[in-house]
C-alpha positions as CSV (number, residue, x, y, z in Angstrom):
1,X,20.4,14.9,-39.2
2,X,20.0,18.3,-39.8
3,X,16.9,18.8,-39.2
4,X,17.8,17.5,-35.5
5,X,20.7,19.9,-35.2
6,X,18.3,22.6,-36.4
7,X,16.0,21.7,-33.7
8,X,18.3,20.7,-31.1
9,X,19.9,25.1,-31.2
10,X,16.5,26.5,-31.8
11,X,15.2,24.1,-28.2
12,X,18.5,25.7,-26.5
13,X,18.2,29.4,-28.0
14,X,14.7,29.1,-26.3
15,X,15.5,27.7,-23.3
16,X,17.7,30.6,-22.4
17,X,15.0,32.7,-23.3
18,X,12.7,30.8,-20.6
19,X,15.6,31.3,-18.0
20,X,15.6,34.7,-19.1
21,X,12.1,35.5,-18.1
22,X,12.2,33.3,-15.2
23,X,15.4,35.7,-13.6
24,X,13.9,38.1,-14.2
25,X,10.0,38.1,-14.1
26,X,8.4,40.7,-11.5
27,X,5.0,41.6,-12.4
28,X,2.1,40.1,-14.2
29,X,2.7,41.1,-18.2
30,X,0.0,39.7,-20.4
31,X,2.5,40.2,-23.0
32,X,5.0,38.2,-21.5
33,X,2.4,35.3,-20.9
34,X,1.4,35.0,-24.1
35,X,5.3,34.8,-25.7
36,X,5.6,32.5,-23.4
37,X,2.7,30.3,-25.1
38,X,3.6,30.8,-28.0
39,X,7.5,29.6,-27.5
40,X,5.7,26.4,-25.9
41,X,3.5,25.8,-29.1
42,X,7.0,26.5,-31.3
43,X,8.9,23.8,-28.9
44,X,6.2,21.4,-29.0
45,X,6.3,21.7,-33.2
46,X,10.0,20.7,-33.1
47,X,8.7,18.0,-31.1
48,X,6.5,16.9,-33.4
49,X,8.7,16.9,-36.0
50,X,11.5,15.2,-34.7
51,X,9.5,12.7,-32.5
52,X,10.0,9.7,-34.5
53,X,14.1,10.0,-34.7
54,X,15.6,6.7,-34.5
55,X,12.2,4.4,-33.8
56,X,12.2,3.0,-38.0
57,X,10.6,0.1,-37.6
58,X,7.7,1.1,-35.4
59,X,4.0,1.1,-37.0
60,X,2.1,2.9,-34.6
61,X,2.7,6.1,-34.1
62,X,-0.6,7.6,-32.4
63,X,0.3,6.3,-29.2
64,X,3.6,6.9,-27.5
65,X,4.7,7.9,-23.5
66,X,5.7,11.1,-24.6
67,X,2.2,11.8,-26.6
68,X,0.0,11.3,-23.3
69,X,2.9,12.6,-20.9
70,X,2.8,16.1,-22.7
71,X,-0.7,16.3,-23.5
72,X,-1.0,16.1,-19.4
73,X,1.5,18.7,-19.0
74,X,0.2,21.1,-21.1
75,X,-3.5,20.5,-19.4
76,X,-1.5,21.1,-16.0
77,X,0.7,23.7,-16.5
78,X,-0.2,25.9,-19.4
79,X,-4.3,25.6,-20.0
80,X,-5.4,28.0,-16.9
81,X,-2.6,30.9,-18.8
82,X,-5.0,30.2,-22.1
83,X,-7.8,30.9,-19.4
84,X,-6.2,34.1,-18.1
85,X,-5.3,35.6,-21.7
86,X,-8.8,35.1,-22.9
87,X,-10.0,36.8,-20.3
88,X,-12.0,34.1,-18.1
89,X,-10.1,34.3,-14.8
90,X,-8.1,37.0,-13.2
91,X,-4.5,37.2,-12.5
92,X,-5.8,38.2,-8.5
93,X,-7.7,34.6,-8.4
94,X,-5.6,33.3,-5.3
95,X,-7.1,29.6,-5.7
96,X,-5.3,29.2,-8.8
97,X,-1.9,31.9,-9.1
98,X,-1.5,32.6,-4.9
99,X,-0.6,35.9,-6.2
100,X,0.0,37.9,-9.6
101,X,3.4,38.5,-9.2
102,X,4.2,34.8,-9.5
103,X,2.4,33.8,-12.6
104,X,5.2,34.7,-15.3
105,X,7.8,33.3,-12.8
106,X,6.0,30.0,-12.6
107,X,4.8,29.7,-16.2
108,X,8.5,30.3,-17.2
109,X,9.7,27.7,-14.4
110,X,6.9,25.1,-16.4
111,X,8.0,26.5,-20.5
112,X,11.8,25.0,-18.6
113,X,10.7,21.9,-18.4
114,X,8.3,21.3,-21.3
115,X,11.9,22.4,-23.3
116,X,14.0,20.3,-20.9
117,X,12.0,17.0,-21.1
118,X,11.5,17.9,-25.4
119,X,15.2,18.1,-25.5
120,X,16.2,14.9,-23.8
121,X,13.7,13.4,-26.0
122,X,14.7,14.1,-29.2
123,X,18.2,14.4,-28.3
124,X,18.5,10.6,-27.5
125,X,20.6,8.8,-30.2
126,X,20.0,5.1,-30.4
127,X,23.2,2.6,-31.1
128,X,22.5,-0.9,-32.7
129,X,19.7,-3.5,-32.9
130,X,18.1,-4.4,-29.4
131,X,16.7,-7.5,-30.6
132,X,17.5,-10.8,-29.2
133,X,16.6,-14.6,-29.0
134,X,12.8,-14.7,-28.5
135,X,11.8,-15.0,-25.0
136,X,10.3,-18.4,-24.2
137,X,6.1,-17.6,-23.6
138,X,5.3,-17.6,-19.5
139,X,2.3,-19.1,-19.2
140,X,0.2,-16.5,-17.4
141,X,-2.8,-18.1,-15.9
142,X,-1.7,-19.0,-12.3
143,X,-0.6,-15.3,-12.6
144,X,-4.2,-14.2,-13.5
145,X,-5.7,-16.0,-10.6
146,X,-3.3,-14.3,-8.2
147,X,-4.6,-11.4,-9.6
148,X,-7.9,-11.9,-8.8
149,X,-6.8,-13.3,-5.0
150,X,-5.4,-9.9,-4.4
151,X,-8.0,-7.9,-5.7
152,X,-10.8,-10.2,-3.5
153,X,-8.1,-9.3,-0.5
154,X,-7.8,-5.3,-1.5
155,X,-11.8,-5.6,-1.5
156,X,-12.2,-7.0,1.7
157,X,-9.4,-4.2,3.7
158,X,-10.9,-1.6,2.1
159,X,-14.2,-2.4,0.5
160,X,-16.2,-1.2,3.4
161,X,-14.5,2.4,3.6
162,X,-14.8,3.5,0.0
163,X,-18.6,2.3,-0.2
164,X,-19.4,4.2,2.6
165,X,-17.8,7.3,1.6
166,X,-14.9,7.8,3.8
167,X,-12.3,7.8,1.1
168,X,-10.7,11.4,1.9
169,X,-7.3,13.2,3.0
170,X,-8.1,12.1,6.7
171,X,-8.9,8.5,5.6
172,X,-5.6,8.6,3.3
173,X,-3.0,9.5,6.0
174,X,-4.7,7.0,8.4
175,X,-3.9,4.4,6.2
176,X,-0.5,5.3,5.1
177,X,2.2,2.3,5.9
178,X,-0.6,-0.4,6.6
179,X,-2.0,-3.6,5.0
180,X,-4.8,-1.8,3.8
181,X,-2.7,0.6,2.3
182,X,-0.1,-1.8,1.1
183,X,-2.9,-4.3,-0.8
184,X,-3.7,-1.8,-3.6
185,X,0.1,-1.6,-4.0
186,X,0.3,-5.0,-4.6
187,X,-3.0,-5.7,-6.6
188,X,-1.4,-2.7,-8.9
189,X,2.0,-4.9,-8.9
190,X,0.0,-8.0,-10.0
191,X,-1.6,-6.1,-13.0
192,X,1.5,-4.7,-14.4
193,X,3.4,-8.4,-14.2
194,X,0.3,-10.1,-15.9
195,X,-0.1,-7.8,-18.7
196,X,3.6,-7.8,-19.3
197,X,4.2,-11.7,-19.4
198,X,0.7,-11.6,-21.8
199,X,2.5,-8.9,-24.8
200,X,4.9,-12.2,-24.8
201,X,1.8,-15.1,-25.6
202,X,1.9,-16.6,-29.1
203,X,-1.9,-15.3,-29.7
204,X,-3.1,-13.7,-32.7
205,X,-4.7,-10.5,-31.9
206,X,-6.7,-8.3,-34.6
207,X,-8.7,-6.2,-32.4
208,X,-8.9,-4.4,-28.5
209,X,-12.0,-6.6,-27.7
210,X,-9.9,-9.5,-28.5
211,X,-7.6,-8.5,-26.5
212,X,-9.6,-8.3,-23.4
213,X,-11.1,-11.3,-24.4
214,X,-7.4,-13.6,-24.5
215,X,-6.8,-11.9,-21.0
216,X,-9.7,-14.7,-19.2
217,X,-12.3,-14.1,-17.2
218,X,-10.3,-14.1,-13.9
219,X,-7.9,-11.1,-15.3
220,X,-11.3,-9.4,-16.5
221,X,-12.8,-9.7,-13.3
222,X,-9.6,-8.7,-10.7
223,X,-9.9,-5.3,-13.0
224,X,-13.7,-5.3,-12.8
225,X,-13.7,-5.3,-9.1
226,X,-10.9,-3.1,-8.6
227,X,-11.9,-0.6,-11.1
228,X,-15.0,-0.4,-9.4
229,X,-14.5,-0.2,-5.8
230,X,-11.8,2.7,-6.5
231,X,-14.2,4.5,-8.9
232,X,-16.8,4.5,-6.0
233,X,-14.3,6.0,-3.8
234,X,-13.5,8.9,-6.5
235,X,-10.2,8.4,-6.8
236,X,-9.5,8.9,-10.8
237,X,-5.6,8.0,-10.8
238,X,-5.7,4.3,-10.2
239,X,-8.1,4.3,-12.8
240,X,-6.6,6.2,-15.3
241,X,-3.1,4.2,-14.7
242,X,-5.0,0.7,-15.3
243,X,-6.5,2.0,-18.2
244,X,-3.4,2.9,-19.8
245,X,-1.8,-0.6,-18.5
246,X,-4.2,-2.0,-20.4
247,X,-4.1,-0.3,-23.4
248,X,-0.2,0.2,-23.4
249,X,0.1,-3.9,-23.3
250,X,-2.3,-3.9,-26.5
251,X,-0.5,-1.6,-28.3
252,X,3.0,-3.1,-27.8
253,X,1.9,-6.6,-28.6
254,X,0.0,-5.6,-32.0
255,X,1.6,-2.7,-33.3
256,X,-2.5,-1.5,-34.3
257,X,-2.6,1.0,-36.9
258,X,-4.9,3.8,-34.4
259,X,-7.4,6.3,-35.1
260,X,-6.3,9.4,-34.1
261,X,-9.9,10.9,-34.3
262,X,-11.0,7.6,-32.4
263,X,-8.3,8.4,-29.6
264,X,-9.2,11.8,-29.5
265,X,-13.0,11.1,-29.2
266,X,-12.0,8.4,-26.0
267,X,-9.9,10.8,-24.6
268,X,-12.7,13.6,-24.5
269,X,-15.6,11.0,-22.9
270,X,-12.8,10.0,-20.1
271,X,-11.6,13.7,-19.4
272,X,-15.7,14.6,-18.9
273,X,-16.0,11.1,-17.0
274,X,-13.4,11.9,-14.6
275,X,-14.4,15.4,-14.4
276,X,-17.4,14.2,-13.0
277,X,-15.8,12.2,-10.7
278,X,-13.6,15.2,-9.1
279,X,-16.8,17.5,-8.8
280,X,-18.8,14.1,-7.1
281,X,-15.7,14.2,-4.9
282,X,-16.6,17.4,-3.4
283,X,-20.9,16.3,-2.6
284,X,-22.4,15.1,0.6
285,X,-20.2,11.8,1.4
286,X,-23.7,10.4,3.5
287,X,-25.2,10.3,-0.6
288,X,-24.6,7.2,-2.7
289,X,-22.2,7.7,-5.4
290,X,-24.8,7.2,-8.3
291,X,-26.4,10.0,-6.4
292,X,-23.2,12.3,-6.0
293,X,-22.9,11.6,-9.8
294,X,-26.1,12.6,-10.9
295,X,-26.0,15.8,-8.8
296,X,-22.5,16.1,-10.8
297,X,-24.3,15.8,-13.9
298,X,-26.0,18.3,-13.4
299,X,-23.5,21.0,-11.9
300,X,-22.2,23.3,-14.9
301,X,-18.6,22.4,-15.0
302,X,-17.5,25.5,-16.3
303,X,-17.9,27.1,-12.8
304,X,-16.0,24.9,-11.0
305,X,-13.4,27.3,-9.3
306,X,-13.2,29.4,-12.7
307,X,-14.3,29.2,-16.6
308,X,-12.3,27.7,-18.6
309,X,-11.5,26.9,-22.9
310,X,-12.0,23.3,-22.0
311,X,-14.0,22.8,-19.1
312,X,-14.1,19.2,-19.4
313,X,-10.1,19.7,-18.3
314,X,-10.7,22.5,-15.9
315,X,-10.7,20.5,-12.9
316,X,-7.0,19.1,-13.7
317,X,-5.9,22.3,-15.1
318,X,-6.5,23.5,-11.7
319,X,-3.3,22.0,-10.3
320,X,-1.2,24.8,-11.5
321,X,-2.0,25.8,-8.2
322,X,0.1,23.5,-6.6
323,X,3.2,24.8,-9.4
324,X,2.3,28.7,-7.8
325,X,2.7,27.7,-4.0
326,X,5.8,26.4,-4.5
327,X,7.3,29.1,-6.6
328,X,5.6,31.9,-4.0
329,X,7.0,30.2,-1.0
330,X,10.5,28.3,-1.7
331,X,13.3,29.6,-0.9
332,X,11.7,33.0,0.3
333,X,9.9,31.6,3.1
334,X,11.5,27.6,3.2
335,X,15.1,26.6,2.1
336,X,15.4,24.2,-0.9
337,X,15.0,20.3,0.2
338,X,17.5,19.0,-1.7
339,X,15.9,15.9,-2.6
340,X,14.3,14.8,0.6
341,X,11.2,14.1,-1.2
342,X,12.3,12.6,-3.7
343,X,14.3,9.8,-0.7
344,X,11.3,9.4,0.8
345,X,9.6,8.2,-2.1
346,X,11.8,5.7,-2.9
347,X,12.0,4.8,0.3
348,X,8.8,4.0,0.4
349,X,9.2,1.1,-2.0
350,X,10.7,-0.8,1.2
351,X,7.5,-2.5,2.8
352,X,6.3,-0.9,6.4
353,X,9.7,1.2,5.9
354,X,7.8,4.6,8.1
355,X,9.4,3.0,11.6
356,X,13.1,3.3,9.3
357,X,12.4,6.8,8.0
358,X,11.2,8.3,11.3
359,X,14.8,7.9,12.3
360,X,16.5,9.6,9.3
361,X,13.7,11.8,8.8
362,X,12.1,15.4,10.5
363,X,8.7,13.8,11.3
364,X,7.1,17.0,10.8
365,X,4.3,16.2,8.3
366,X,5.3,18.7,6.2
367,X,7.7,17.0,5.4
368,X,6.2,13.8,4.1
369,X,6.5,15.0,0.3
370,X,5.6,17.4,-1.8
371,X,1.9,17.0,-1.8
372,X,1.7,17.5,1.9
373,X,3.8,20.5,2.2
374,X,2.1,22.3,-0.6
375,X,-1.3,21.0,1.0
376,X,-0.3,22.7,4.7
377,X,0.8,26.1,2.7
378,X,-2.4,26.5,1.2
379,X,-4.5,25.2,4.2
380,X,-3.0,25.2,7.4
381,X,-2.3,22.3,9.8
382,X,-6.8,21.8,10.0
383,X,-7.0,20.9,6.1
384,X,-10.0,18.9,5.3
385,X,-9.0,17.8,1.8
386,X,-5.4,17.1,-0.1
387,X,-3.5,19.6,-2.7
388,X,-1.4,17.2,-4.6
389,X,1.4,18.4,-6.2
390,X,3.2,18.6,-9.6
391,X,5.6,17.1,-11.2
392,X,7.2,20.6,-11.9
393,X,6.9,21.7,-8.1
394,X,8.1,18.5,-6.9
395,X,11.6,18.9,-8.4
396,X,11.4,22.5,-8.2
397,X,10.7,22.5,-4.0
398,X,13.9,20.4,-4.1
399,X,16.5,22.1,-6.5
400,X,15.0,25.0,-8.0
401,X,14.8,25.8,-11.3
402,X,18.1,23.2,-11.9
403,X,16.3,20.7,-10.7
404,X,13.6,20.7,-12.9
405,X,15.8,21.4,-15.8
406,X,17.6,18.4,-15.2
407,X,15.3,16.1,-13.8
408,X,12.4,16.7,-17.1
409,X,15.6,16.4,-19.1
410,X,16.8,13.4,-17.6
411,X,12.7,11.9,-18.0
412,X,12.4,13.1,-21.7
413,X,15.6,10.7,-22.3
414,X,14.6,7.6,-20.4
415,X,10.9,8.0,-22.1
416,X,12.7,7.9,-25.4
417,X,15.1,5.5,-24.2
418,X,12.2,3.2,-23.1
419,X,9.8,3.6,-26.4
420,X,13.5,2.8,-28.7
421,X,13.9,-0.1,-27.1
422,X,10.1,-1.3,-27.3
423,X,9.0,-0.2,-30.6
424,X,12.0,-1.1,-32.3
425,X,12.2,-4.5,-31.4
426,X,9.8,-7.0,-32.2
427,X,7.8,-8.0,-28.9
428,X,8.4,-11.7,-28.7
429,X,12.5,-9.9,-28.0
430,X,11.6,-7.2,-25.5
431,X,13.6,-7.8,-22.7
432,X,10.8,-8.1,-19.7
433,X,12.5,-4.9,-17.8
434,X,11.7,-2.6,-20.3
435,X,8.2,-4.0,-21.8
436,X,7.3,-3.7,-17.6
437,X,8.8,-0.2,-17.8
438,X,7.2,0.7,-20.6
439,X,3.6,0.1,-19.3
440,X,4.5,1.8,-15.9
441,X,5.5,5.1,-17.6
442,X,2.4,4.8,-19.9
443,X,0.2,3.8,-16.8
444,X,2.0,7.3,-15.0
445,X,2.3,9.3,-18.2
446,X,-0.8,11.7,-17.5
447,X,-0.8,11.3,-14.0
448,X,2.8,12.1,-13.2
449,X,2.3,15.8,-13.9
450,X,0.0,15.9,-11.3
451,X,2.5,14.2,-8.4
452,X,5.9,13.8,-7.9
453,X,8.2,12.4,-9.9
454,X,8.8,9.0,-7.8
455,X,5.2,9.0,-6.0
456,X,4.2,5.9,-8.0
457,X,7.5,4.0,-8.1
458,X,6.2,1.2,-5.7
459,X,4.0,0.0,-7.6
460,X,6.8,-0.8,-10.5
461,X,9.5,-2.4,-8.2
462,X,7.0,-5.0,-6.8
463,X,5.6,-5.5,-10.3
464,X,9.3,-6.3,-11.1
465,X,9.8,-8.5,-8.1
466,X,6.6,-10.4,-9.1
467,X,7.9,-10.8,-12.4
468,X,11.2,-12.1,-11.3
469,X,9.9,-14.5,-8.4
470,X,7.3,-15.8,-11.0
471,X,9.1,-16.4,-14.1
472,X,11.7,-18.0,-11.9
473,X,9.2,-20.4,-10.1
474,X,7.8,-20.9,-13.7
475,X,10.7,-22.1,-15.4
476,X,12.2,-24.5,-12.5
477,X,9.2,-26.0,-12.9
478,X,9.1,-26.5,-16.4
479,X,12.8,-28.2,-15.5
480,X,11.9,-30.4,-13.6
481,X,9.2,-31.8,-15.9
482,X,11.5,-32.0,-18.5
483,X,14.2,-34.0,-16.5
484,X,11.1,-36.1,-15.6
485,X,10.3,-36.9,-19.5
């Protein structure tokens, strides 16, 4: 307990130190930059530390939310300031800092919320034993051929685009609020309901490849297809949210004892793999994607916008650009919006809702969310390609530095929240809204930092309302069967 309160003043001691700076940053000060990496490293050590308050039961401990959320954040928001103090960009490279005199600014805005979400985390307290009567098992295989239905639909609305190359920021918008759109919503929904009801099946498990195997062919398959047709398109963040579906719902069921070298070694090949795909992203579309690959292959990734200490995540550490724009133009040249981004995004989970939120909403498409706004700041109304945004800028173009503070604080609790109530109760007793929960903020964990904080919330509430209609269908069923016997 001590060591918690120990932890708990030295977090807060420098967080007012990161507020500090933040007030009061002007010009670039390498000095400056580099105390504020090494008050990061020093925050993320009473992380480490203190990460496993309260969770006493659990027997894995290599994977967690707040493992893969944080090693994203610190690819996003702190690895091109590693870059700039070694030397191998400048603090006048516009792509990446818009200007010099917002890089201490911005990287104190970011040290905020690494401390912020840290101390929610370890701050959470526990009270009593979670575990209940064991849930009766949901068969899942009607569920797995739905699965598999919707994928064959997603193939056939979009199928034709992505092979062809049109998948872009033009393609994107055109789509927004249609079926097409709406189908990879829903085949994502389907995922997340199947590989929650299967943590709950009375299978032995002793391996990943088991795993996969226990999931049937159809499952297998739906993923396959899916998997495929978006990794032909170059879109990385579907993939990497199904991938950590898949292994999120593996490691909740078993409880594996991992290999941290193992996870280390995975996690390099998919940061090079998807590297690749973000450079094939940017060849000629008329090429096939093996080709645009290959060509990828053979670019040198370290010059991709600038050098980098880890080039195979220099493409993703780019997106502190998105974090600078923000900071350089709100509220100097745009008021605060006071969580109208955030609306929309939940709004969002209401099906066809853009007719609804024309009427409440400026229809400027600025103003869509955070992505779009940043994305016409750095490139005018004739953009040809998408900026994205960050998880940091989305709550910061909202509420300013408060809003980050509190909104990464409010996160770091409900990941804790989440991972108590998962890993300390045994899985056959995990109440299905927080094992669902628990694979949607793993599936988001890396990708979040790159987006806003709600972008990916659809995809959850349908997952839910799959769940619900399903197990509900599933157990009238069984009812009436047994009034039968």
């Amino acid at each position: 307990m001590l060591k918690k309160t120990i932890s708990i003043l030295s977090l807060v001691f420098l967080l007012i130190t990161g507020c500090i700076l933040y007030y009061l940053a002007g010009e670039y000060s390498r000095s400056q930059l580099i105390l504020i990496l090494i008050a990061a490293v020093i925050a993320f050590f009473f992380f480490i530390i203190n990460r496993n308050y309260s969770i006493r039961d659990s027997t894995s401990h290599s994977i967690r939310i707040a493992y893969i959320f944080l090693l994203g954040y610190f690819i996003v928001f702190f690895q091109r300031y590693l870059d700039l103090i070694a030397g191998l960009c400048s603090p006048n490279n516009s792509f990446l800092f818009n200007s010099s005199d917002t890089i201490i600014r911005t990287a104190a805005l970011s040290f905020i919320g690494l401390i912020a979400f840290i101390l929610g985390y370890i701050s959470y307290k526990s009270y009593g034993n979670y575990a209940q009567k064991n849930i009766k098992i949901i068969e899942t295989s009607t569920l797995k051929g739905l699965s598999l239905i919707f994928t064959i639909i997603f193939v056939a609305l979009n199928g034709a685009d992505f092979i062809a190359g049109s998948y872009s920021q033009a393609f994107i918008e055109s789509r927004q609020g249609t079926v097409a759109a709406y189908s990879q919503v829903i085949c994502q929904a389907f995922y997340l309901a199947t590989l929650t009801l299967e943590i709950y099946q009375n299978k032995p498990c002793l391996s990943f490849w088991q795993f996969l195997k226990q999931l049937g062919v159809r499952f297998n398959l739906a993923l396959l297809i899916y998997v495929s047709l978006v990794l032909v398109s170059g879109d990385r963040g579907p993939i990497i949210q199904v991938g950590l579906m898949l292994i999120a719902s593996y490691v909740i069921k078993v409880r594996p004892h991992v290999n941290l070298i193992a996870i280390i070694f995975i996690c390099i090949i998919g940061a090079y793999a998807l590297t690749l795909m973000g450079i094939a992203r940017t060849q000629d579309k008329s090429d096939s994607f093996i080709t645009r690959m290959e060509l990828s292959s053979n670019h040198k990734i370290e010059t991709y916008s600038a050098p980098s200490l880890i080039p195979i995540t220099g493409e993703l550490s780019n997106s502190v650009r998105c974090t600078h724009t923000a900071v350089a133009n709100v509220p100097s040249r745009h008021p605060f919006f006071y969580g109208s981004f955030q609306l929309r995004d939940l709004c969002r989970i209401i099906p066809f809702s853009n007719a609804l939120t024309s009427y409440i909403f400026d229809t400027d498409s600025r103003y869509q969310n955070s992505a779009m706004f940043i994305t016409i700041l750095r490139n005018g109304r004739f953009y040809t390609s998408g900026e994205g945004s960050t998880v940091v800028a989305d709550l910061y173009l909202s509420f300013g530095m408060p809003g980050v503070l509190i909104g990464l604080f409010l996160f770091g609790r409900l990941v804790k929240h989440v991972e108590t109530k998962v890993f300390f109760t045994p899985p056959a007793q995990i109440p299905f809204l927080y094992s669902s929960l628990a694979l949607f903020l793993f599936s988001i964990a890396i990708y979040i930092n790159r987006s806003g904080i709600f972008s990916s919330i659809a995809s959850f509430s349908y997952g839910i309302i799959v769940i619900f209609i399903y197990v509900t269908l599933h157990r009238q069923r069984v009812s009436i069967k047994s009034h039968k016997l």
